[in-house]
mmCIF file of the C-alpha atoms, coordinates in Angstrom:
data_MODEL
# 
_entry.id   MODEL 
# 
loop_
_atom_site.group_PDB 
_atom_site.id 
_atom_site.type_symbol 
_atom_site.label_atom_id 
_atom_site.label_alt_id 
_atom_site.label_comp_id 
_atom_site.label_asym_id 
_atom_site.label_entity_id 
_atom_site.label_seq_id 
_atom_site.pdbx_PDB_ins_code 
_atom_site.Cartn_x 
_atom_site.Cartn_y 
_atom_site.Cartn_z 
_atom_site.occupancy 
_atom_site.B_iso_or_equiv 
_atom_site.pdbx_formal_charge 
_atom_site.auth_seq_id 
_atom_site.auth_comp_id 
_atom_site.auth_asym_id 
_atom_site.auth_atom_id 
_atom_site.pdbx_PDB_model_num 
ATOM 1   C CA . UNK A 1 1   ? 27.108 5.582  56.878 1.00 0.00 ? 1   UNK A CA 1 
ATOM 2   C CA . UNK A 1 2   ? 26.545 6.474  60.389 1.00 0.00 ? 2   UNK A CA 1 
ATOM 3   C CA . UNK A 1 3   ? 27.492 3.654  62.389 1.00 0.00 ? 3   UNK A CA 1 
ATOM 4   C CA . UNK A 1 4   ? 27.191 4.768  66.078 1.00 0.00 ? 4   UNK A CA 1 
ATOM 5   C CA . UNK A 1 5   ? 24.113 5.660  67.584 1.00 0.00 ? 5   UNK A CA 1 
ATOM 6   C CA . UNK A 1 6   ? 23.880 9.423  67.827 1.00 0.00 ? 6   UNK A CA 1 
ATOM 7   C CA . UNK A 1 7   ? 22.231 11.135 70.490 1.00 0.00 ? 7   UNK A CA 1 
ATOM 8   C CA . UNK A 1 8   ? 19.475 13.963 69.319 1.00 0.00 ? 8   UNK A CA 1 
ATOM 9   C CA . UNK A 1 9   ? 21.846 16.490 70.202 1.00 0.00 ? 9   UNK A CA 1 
ATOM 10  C CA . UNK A 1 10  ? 25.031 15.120 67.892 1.00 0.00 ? 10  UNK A CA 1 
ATOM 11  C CA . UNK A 1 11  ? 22.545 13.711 65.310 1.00 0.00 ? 11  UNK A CA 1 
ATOM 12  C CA . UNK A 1 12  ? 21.241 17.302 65.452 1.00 0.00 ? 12  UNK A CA 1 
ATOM 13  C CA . UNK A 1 13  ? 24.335 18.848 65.057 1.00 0.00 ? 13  UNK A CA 1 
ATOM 14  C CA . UNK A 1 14  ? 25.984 16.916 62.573 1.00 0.00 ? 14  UNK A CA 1 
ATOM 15  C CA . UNK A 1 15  ? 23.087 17.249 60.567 1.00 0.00 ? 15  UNK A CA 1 
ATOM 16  C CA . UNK A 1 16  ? 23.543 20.805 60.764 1.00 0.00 ? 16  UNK A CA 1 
ATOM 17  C CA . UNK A 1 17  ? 27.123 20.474 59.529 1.00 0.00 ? 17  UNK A CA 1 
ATOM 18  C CA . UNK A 1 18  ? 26.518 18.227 56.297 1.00 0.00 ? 18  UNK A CA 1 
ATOM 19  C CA . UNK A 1 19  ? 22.921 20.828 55.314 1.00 0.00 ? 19  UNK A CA 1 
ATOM 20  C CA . UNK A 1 20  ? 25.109 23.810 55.601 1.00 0.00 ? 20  UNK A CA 1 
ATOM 21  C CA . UNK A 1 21  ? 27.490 22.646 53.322 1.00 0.00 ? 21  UNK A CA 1 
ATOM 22  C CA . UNK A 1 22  ? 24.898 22.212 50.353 1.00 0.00 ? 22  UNK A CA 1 
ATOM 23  C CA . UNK A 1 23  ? 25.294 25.349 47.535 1.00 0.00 ? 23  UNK A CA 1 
ATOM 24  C CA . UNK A 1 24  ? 23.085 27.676 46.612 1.00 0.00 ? 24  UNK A CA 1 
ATOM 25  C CA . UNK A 1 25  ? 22.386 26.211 42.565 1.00 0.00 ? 25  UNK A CA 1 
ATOM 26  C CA . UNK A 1 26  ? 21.895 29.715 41.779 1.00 0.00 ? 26  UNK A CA 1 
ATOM 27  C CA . UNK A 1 27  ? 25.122 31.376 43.393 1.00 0.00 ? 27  UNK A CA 1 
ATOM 28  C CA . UNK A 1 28  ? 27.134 28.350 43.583 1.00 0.00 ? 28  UNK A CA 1 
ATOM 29  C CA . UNK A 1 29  ? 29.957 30.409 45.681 1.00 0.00 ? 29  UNK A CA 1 
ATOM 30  C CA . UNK A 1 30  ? 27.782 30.546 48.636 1.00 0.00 ? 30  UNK A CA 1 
ATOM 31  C CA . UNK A 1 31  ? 26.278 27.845 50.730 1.00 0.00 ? 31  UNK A CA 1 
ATOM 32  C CA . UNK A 1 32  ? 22.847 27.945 52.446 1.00 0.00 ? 32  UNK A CA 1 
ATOM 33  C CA . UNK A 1 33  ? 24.060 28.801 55.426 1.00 0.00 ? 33  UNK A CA 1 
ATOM 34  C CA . UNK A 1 34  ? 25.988 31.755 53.891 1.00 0.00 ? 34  UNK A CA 1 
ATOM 35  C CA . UNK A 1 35  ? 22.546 33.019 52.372 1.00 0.00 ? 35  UNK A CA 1 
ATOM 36  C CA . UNK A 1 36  ? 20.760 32.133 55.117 1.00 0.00 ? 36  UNK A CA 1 
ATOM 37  C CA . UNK A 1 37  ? 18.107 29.659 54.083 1.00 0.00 ? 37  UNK A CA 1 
ATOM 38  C CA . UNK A 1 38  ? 18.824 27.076 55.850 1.00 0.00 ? 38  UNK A CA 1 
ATOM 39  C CA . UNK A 1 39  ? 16.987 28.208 59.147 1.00 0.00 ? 39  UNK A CA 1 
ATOM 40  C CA . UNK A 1 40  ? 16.498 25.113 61.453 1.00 0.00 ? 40  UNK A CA 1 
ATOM 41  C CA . UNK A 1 41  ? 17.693 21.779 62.112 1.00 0.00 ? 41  UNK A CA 1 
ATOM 42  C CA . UNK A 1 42  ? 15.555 19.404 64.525 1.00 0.00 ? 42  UNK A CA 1 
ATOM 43  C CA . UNK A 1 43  ? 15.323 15.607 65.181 1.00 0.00 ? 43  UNK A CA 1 
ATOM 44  C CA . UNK A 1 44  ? 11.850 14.414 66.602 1.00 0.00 ? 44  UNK A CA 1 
ATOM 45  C CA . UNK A 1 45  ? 11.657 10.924 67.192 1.00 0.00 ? 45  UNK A CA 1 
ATOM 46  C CA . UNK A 1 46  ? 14.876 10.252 65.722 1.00 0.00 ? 46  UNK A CA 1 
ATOM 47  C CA . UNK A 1 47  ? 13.750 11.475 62.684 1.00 0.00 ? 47  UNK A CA 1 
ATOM 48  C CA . UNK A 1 48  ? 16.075 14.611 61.112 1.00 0.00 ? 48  UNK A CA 1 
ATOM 49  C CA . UNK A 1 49  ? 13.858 17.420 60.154 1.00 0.00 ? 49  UNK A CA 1 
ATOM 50  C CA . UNK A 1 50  ? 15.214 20.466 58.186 1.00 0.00 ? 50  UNK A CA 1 
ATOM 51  C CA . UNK A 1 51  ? 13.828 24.134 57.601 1.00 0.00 ? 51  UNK A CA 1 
ATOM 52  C CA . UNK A 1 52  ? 14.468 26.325 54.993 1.00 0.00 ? 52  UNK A CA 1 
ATOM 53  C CA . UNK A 1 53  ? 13.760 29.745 53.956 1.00 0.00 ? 53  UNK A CA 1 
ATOM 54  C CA . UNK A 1 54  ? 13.175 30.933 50.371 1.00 0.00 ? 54  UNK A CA 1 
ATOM 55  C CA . UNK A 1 55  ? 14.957 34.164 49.645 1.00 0.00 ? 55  UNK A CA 1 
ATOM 56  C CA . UNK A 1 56  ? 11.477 35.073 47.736 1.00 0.00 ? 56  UNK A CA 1 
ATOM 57  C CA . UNK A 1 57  ? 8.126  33.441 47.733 1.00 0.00 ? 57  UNK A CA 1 
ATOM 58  C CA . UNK A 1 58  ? 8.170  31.045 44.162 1.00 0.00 ? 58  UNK A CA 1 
ATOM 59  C CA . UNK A 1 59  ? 12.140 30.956 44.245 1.00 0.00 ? 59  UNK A CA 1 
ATOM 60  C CA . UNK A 1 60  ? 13.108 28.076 41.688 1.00 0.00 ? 60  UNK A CA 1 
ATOM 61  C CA . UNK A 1 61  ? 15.765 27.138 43.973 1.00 0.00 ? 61  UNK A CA 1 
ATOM 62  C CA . UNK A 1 62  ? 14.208 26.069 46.596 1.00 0.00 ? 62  UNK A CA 1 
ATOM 63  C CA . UNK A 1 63  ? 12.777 22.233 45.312 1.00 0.00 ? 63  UNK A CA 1 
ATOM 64  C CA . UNK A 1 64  ? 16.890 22.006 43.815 1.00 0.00 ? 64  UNK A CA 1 
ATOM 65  C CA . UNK A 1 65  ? 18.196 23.114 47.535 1.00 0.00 ? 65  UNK A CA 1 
ATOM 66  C CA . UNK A 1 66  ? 15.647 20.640 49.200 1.00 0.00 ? 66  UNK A CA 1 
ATOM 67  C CA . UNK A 1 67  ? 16.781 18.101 47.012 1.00 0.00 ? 67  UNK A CA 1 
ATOM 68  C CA . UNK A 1 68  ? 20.369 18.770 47.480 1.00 0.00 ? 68  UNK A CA 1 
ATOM 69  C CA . UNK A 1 69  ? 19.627 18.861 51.583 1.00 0.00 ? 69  UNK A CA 1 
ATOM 70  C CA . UNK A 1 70  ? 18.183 15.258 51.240 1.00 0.00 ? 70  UNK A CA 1 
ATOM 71  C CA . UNK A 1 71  ? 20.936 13.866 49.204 1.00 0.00 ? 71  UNK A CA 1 
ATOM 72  C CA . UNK A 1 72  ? 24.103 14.726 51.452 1.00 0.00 ? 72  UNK A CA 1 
ATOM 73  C CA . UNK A 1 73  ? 22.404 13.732 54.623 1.00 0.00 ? 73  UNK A CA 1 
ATOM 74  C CA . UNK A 1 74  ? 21.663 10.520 53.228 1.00 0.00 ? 74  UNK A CA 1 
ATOM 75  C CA . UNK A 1 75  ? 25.150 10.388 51.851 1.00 0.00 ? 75  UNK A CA 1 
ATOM 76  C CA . UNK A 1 76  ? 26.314 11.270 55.481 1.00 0.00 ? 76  UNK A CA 1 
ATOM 77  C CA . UNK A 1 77  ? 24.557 8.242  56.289 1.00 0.00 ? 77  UNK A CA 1 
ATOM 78  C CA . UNK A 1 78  ? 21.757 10.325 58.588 1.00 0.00 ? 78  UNK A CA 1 
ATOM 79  C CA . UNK A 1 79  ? 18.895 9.341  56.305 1.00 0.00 ? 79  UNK A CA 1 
ATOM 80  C CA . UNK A 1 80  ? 15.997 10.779 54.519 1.00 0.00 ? 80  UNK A CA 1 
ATOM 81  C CA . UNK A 1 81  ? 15.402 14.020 56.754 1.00 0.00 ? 81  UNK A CA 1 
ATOM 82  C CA . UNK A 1 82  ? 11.739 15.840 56.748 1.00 0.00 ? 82  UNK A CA 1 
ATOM 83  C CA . UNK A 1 83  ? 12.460 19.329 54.891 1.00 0.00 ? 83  UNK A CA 1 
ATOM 84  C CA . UNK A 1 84  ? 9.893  22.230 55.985 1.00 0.00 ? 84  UNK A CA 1 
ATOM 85  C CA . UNK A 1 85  ? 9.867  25.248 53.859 1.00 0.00 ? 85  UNK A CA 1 
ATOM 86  C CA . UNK A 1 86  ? 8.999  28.455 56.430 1.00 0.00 ? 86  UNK A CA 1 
ATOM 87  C CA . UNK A 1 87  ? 7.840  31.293 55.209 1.00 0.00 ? 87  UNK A CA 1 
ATOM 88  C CA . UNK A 1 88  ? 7.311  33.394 58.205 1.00 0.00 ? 88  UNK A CA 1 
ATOM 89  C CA . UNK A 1 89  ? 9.142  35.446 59.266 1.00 0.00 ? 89  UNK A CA 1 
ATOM 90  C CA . UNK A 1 90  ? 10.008 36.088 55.683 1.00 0.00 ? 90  UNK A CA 1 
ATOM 91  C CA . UNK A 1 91  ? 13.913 35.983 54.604 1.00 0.00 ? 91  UNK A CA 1 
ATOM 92  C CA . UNK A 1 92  ? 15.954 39.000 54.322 1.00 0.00 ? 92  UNK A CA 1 
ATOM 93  C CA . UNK A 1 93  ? 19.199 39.802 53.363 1.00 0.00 ? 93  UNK A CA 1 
ATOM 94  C CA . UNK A 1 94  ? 20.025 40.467 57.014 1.00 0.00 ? 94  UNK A CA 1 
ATOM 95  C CA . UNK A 1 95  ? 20.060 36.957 57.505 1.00 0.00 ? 95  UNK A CA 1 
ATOM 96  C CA . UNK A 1 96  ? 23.242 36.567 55.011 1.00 0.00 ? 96  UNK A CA 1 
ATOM 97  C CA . UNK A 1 97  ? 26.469 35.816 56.577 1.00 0.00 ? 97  UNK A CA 1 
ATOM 98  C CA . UNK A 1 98  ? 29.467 38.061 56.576 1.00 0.00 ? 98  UNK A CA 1 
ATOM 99  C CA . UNK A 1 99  ? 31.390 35.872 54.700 1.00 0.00 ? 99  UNK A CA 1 
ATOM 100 C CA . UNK A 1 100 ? 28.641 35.286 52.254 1.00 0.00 ? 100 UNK A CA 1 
ATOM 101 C CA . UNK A 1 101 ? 28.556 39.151 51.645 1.00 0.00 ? 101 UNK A CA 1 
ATOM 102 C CA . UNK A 1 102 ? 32.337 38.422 50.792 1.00 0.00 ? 102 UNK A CA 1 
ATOM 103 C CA . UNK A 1 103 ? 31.843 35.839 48.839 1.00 0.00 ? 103 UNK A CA 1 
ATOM 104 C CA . UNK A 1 104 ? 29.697 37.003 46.865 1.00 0.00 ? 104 UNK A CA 1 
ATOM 105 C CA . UNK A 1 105 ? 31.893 40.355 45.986 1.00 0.00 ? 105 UNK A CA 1 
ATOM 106 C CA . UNK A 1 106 ? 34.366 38.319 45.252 1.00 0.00 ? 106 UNK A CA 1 
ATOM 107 C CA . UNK A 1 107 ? 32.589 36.423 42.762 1.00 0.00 ? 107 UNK A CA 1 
ATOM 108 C CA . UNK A 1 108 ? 31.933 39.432 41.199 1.00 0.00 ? 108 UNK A CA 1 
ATOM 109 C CA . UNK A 1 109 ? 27.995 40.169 42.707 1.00 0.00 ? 109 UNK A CA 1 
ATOM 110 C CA . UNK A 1 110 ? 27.607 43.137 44.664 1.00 0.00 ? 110 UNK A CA 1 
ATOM 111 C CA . UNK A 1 111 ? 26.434 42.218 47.950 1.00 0.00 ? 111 UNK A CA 1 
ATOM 112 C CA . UNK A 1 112 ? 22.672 43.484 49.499 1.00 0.00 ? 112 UNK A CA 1 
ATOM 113 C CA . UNK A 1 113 ? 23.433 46.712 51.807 1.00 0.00 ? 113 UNK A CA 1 
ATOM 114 C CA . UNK A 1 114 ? 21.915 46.752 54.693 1.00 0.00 ? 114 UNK A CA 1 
ATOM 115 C CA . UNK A 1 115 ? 18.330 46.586 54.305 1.00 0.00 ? 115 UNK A CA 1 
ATOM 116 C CA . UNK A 1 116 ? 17.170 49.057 57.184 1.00 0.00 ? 116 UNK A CA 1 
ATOM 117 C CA . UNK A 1 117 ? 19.468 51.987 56.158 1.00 0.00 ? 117 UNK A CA 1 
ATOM 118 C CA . UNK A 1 118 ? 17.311 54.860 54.763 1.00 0.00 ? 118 UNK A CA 1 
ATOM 119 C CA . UNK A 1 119 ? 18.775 54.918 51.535 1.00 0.00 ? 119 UNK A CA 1 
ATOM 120 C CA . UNK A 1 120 ? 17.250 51.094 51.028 1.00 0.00 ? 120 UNK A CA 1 
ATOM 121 C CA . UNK A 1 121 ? 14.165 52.161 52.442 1.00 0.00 ? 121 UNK A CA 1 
ATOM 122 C CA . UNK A 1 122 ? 13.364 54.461 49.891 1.00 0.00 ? 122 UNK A CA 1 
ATOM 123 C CA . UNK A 1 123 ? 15.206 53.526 47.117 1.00 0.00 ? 123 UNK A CA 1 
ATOM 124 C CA . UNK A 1 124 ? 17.478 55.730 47.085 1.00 0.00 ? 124 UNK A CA 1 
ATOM 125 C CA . UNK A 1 125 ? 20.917 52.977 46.638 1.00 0.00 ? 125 UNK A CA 1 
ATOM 126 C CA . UNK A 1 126 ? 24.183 54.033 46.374 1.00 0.00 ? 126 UNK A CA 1 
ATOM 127 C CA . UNK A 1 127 ? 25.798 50.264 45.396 1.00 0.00 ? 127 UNK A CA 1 
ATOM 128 C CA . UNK A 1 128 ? 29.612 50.058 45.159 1.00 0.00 ? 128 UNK A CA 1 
ATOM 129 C CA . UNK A 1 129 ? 31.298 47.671 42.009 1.00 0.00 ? 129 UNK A CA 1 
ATOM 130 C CA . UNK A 1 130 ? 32.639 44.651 43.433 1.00 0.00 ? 130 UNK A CA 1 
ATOM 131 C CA . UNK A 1 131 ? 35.072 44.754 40.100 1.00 0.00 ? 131 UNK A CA 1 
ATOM 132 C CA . UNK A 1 132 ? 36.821 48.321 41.720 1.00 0.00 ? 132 UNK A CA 1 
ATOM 133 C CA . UNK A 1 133 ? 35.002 49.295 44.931 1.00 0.00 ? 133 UNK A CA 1 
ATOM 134 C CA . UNK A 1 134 ? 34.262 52.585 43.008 1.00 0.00 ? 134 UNK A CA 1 
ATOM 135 C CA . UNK A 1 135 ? 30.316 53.835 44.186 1.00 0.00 ? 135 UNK A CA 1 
ATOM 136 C CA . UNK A 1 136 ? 29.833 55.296 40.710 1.00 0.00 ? 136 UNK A CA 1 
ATOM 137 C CA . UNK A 1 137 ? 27.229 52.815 39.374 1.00 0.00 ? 137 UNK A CA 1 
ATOM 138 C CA . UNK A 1 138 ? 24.111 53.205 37.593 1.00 0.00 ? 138 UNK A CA 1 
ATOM 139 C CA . UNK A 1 139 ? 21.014 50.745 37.720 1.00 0.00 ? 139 UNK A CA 1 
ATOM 140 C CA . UNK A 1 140 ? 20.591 49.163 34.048 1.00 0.00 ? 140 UNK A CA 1 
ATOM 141 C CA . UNK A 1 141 ? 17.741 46.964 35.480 1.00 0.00 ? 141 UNK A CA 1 
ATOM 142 C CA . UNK A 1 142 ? 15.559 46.031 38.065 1.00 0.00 ? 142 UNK A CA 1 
ATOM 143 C CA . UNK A 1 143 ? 15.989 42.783 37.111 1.00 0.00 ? 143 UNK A CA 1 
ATOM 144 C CA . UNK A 1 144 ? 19.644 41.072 36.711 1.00 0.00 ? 144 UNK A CA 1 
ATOM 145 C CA . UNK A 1 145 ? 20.531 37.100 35.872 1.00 0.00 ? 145 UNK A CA 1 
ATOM 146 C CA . UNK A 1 146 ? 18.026 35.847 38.899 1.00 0.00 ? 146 UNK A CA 1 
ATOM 147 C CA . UNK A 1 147 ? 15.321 37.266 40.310 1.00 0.00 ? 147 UNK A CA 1 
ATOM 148 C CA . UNK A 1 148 ? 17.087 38.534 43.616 1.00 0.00 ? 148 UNK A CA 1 
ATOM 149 C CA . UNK A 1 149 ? 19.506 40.445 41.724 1.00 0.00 ? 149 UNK A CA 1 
ATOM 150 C CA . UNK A 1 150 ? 19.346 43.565 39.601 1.00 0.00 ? 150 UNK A CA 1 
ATOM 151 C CA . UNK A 1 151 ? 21.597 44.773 37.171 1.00 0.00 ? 151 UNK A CA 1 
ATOM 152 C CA . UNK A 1 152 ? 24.094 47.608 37.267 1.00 0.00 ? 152 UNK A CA 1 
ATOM 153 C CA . UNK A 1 153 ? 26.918 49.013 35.571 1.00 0.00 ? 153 UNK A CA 1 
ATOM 154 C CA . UNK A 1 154 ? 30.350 51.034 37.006 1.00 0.00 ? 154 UNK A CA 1 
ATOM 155 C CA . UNK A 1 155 ? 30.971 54.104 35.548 1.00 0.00 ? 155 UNK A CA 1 
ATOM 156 C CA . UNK A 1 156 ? 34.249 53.579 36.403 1.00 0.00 ? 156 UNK A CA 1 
ATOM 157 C CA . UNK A 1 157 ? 35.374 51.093 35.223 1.00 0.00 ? 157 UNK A CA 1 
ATOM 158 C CA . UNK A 1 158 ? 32.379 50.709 33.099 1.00 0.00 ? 158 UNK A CA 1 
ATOM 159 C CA . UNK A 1 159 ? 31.531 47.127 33.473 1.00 0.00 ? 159 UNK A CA 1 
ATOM 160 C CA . UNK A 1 160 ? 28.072 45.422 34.084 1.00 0.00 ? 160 UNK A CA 1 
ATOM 161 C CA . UNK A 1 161 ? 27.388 43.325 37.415 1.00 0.00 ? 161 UNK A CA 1 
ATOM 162 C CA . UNK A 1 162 ? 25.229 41.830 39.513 1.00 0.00 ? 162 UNK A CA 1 
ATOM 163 C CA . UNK A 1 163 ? 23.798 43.600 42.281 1.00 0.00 ? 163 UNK A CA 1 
ATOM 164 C CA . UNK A 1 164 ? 21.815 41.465 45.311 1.00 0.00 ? 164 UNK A CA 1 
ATOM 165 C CA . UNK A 1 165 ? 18.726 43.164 46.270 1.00 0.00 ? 165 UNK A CA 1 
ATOM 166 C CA . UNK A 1 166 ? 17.456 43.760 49.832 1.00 0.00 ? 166 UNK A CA 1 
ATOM 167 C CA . UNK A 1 167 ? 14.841 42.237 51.137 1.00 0.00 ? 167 UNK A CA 1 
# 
């Protein structure tokens, strides 16, 4: 429990902290700041207000990660905060952290490529395994183990995975 009074700023802040801690239920390796959901944190009239970013319009995750959001900060003792879903401007993989990229290779999912390259534009993916780094991969399936992933295969080394689209 919060005991001193915060002012907006460190109420603000802290909030920040404790939201982009919660986990992706989906991806459990990355956090919704690594994916980039969690787009806003604002206190208005003392009041903590949070807003979040589906990665796709009718994501199931997003009344688990709203959930989650509301249970740590009142856990952290900051109380029941507002949370805003914003659709626009839409989320893109642009918006996914570095480390979340990482992450997510090292979990075993190939990360999304940079969505403006030409190759993305017009579908034209080269996608390296996250298993061997080798870019010889095939696309089994437009559709993988979620909806924002699809599902490919290294010739390689000839095993399945996970690839994050762009968007």
């Amino acid at each position: 429990m919060v005991t001193a009074v915060l002012s907006d700023t460190d109420l603000r802040r802290r909030a920040w902290e404790v939201a982009a801690q919660v986990v992706d239920p989906e991806i459990p390796v990355l956090t919704i700041a690594d994916l980039g959901v969690l787009r806003d944190v604002r206190v208005r009239d003392g009041r903590v207000e949070v807003a979040i970013t589906p990665t796709y319009s009718g994501c199931p995750a997003m009344n688990m990660i709203a959930l989650e959001i509301e249970l740590a900060l009142e856990r952290a003792g900051i109380g029941r905060p507002t949370i805003r879903t914003v659709l626009s401007p839409a989320w893109t993989t642009d918006w996914m952290s570095e480390d979340g990229r990482n992450k997510l290779r090292a979990y075993g999912i190939a990360p999304p490529q940079a969505s403006s390259s030409r190759r993305a534009l017009f579908g034209e993916q080269q996608v390296s395994c996250p298993q061997c780094g080798s870019g010889n991969t095939e696309l089994l399936s437009e559709f993988g183990s979620t909806s924002c992933k699809a599902l490919w295969r290294c010739k390689a080394c000839r095993e399945p995975f996970d690839y994050f689209k762009c968007h």
